[in-house]
MARFITOR-877154 format. One line per 5 residues: number of its first residue (from 0); for each residue x, y, z of N, C-alpha, C, O, CB. Coordinates in steps of 0.02 Angstrom, whole numbers. Glycine has a CB too. Layout:
N
NUM = X Y Z X Y Z X Y Z X Y Z X Y Z ~ ...
This chain:
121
0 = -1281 -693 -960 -1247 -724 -904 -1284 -705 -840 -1293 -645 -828 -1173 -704 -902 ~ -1306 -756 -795 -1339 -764 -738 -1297 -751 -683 -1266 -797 -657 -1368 -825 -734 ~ -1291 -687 -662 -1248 -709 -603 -1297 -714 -520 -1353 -690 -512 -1178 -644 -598 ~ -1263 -745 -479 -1312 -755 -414 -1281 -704 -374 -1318 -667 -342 -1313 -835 -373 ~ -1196 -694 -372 -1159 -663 -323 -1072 -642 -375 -1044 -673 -420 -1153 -731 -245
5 = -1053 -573 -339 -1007 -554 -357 -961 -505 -293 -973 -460 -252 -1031 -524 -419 ~ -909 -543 -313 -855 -514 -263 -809 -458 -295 -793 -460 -355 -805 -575 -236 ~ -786 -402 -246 -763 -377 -270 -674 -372 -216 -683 -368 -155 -815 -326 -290 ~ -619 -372 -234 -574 -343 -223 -548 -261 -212 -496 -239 -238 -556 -369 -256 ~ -582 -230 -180 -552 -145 -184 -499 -102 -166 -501 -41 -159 -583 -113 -159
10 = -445 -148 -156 -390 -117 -117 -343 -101 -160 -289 -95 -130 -362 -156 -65 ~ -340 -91 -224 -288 -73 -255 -347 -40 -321 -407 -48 -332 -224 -141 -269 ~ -271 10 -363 -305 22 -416 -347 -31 -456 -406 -42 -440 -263 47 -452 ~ -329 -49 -487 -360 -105 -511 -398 -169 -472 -368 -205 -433 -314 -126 -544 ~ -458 -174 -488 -514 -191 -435 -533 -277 -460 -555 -288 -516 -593 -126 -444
15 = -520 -333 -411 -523 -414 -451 -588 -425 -418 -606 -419 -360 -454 -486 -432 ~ -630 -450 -495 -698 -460 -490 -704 -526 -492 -662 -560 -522 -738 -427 -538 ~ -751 -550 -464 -760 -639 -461 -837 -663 -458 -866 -657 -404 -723 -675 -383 ~ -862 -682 -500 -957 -682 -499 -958 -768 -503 -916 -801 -533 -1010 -631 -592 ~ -1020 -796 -460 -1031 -865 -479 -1103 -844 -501 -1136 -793 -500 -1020 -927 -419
20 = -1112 -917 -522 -1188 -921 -556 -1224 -955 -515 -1189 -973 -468 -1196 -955 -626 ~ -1298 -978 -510 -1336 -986 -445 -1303 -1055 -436 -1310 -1084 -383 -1426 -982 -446 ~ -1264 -1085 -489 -1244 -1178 -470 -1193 -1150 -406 -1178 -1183 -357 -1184 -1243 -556 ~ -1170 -1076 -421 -1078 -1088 -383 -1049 -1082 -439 -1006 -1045 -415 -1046 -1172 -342 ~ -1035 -1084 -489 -969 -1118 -522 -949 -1038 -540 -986 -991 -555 -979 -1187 -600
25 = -875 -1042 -531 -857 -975 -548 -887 -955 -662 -893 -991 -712 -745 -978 -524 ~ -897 -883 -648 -938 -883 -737 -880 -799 -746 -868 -774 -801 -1080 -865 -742 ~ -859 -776 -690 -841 -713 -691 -780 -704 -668 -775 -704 -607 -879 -678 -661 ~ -731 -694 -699 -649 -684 -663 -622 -616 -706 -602 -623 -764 -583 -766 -682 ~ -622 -558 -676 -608 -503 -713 -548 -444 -654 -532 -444 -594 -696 -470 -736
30 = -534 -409 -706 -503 -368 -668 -497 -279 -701 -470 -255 -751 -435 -407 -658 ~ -524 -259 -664 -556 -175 -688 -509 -117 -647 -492 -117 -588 -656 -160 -655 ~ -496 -73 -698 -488 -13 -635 -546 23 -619 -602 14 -642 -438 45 -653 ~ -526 70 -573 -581 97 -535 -617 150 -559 -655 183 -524 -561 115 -479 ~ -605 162 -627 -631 200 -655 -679 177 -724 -710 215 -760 -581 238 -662
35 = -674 105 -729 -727 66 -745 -750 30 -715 -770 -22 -742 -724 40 -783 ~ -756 35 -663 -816 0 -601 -906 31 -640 -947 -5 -669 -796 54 -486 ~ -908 78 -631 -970 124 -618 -1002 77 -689 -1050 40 -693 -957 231 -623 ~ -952 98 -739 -994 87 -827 -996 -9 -829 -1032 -43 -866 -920 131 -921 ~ -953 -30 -783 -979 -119 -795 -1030 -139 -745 -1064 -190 -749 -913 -181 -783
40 = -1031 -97 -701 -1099 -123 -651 -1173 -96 -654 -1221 -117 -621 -1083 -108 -578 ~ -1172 -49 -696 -1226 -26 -752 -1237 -65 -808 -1290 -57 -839 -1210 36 -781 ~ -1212 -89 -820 -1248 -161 -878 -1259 -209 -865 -1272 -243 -914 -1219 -189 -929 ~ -1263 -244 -799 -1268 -305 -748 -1338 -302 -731 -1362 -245 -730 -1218 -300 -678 ~ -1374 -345 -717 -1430 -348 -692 -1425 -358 -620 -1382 -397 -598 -1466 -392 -723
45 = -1467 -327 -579 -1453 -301 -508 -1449 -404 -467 -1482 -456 -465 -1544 -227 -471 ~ -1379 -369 -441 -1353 -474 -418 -1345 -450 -346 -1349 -389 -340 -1248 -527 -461 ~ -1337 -474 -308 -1282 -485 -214 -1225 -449 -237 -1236 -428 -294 -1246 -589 -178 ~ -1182 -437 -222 -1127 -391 -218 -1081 -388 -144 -1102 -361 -93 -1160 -321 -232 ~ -1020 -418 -151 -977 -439 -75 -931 -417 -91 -899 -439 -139 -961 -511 -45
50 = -908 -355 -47 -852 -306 -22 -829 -315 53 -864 -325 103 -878 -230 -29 ~ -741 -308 44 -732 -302 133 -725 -246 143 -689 -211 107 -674 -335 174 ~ -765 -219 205 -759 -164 252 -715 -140 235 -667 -171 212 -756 -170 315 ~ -719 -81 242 -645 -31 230 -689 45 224 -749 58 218 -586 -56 136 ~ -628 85 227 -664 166 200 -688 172 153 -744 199 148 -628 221 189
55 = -646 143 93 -662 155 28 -760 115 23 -815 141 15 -588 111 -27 ~ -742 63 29 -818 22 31 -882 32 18 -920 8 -24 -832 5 80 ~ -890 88 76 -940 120 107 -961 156 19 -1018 145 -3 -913 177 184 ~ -921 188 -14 -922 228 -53 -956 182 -116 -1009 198 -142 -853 262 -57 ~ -918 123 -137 -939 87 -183 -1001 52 -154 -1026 14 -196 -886 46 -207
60 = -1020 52 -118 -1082 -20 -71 -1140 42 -111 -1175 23 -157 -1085 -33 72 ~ -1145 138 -80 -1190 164 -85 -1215 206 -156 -1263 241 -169 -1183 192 -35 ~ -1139 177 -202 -1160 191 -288 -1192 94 -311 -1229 89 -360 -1055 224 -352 ~ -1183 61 -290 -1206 -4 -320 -1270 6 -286 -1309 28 -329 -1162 -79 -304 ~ -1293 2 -243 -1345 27 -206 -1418 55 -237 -1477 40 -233 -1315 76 -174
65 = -1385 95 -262 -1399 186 -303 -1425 118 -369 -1482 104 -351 -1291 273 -329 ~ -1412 86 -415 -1403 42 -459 -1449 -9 -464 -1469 -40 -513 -1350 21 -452 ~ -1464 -14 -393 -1522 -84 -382 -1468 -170 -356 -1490 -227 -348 -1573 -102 -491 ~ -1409 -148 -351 -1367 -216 -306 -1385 -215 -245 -1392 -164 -212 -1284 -215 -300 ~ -1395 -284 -221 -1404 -287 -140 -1330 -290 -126 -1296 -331 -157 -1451 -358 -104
70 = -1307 -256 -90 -1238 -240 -59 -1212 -281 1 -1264 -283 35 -1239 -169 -36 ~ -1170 -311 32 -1132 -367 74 -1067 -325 97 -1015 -334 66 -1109 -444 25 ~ -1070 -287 141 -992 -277 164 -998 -317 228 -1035 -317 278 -963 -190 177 ~ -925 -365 197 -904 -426 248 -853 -368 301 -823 -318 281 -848 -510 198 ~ -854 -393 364 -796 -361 381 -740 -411 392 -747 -471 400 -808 -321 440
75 = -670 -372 390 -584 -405 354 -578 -463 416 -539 -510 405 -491 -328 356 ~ -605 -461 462 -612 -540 486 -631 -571 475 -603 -623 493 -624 -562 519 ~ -690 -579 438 -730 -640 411 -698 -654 335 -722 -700 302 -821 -621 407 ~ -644 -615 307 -624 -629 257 -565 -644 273 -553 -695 241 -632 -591 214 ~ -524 -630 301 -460 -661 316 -450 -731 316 -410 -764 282 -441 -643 373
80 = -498 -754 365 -523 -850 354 -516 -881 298 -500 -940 287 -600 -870 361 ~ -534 -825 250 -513 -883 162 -480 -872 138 -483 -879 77 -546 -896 100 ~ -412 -839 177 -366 -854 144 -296 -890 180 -252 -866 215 -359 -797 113 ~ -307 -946 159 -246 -980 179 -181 -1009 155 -135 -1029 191 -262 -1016 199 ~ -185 -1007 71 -138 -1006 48 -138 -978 -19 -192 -979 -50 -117 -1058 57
85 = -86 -952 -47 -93 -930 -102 -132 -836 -101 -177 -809 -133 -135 -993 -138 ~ -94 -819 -57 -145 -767 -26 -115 -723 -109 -60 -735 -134 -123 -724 82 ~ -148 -691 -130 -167 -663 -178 -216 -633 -182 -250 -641 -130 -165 -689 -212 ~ -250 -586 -234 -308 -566 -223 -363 -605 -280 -410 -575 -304 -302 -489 -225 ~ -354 -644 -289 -396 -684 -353 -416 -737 -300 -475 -742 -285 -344 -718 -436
90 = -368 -780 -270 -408 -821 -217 -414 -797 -176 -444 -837 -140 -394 -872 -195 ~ -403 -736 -137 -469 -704 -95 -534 -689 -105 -574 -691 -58 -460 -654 -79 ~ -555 -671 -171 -615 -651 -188 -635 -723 -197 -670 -740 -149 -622 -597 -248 ~ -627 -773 -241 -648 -843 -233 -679 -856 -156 -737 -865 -140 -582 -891 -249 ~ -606 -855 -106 -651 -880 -55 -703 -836 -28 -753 -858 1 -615 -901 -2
95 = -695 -790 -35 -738 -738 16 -815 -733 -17 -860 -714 21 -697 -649 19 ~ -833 -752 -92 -867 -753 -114 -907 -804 -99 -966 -791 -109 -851 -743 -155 ~ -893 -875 -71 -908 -934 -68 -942 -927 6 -997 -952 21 -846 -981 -83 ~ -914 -903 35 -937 -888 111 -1020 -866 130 -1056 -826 100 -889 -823 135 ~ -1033 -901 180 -1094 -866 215 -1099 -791 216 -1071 -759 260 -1096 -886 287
100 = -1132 -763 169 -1140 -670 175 -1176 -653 217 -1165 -602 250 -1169 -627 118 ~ -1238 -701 227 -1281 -672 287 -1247 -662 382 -1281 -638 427 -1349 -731 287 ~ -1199 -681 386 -1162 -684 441 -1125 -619 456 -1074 -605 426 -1120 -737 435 ~ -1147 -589 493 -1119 -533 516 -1105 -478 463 -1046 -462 457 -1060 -551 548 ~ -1152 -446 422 -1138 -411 354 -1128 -354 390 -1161 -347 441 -1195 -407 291
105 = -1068 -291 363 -1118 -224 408 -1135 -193 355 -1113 -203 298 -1080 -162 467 ~ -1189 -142 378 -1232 -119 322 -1198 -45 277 -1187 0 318 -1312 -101 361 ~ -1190 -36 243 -1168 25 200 -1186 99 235 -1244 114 219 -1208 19 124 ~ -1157 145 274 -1166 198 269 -1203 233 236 -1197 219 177 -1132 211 265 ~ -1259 294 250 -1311 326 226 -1266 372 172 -1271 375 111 -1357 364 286
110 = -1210 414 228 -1184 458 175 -1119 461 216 -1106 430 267 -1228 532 155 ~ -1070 518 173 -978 506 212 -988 529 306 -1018 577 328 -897 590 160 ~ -958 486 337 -975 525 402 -919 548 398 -870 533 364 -995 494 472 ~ -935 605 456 -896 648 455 -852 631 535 -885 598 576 -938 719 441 ~ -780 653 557 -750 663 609 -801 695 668 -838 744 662 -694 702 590
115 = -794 666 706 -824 731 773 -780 779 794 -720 773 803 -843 701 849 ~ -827 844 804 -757 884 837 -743 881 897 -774 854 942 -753 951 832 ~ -695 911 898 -638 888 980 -670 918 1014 -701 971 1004 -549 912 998 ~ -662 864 1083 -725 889 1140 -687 936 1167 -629 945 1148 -759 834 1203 ~ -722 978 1223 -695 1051 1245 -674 1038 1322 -716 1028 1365 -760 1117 1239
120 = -601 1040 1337 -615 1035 1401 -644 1052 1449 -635 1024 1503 -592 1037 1416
């Protein structure tokens, strides 16, 4: 199976995966917990990969990364837009997957940043 692009859902335990093939047509509708993320994206051949921004993100963007995925964190405005009805998380990843990725991506964090400490009066 060819995939071109895969979305991921990360906001809950259980993580909704959505891959098209280079036509578009959805080939991938899955749903994983987060503790089989790591062992199914290790048998994939390195595809695009679209996550929204968030804390967690950063974390999954720089193990897919690590893997050989080109990584896409959309930020939650540019994903909010696709969803207009049926808000769920199965047609969020649909739309958000479908979307222009090259538009405003931000790039994955090197490593966890850390808080600054409190300035001194």
């Amino acid at each position: 199976m060819e995939l071109k692009r895969i979305s991921i859902d990360t906001s809950k335990h259980i993580f909704t995966i959505h891959g098209v093939d280079p036509q578009e047509h959805p080939v991938l509708r899955r749903e994983i917990r987060r503790t089989q993320l790591e062992s199914f994206f290790v048998k994939l051949e390195p595809t695009e990969v679209a996550l929204e921004a968030c804390a967690g993100s950063h974390h999954w963007g720089r193990l897919l990364s690590r893997m050989g995925h080109r990584v896409k964190l959309i930020p939650p405005q540019y994903v909010k837009p696709f969803v207009k009805r049926s808000k769920n998380d199965v047609m969020t990843r649909r739309r958000s997957v479908r979307q222009r990725l090259a538009r405003r991506c931000a790039p994955c964090h090197s490593r966890p940043r850390r808080s600054r400490p409190p300035r001194s009066s």
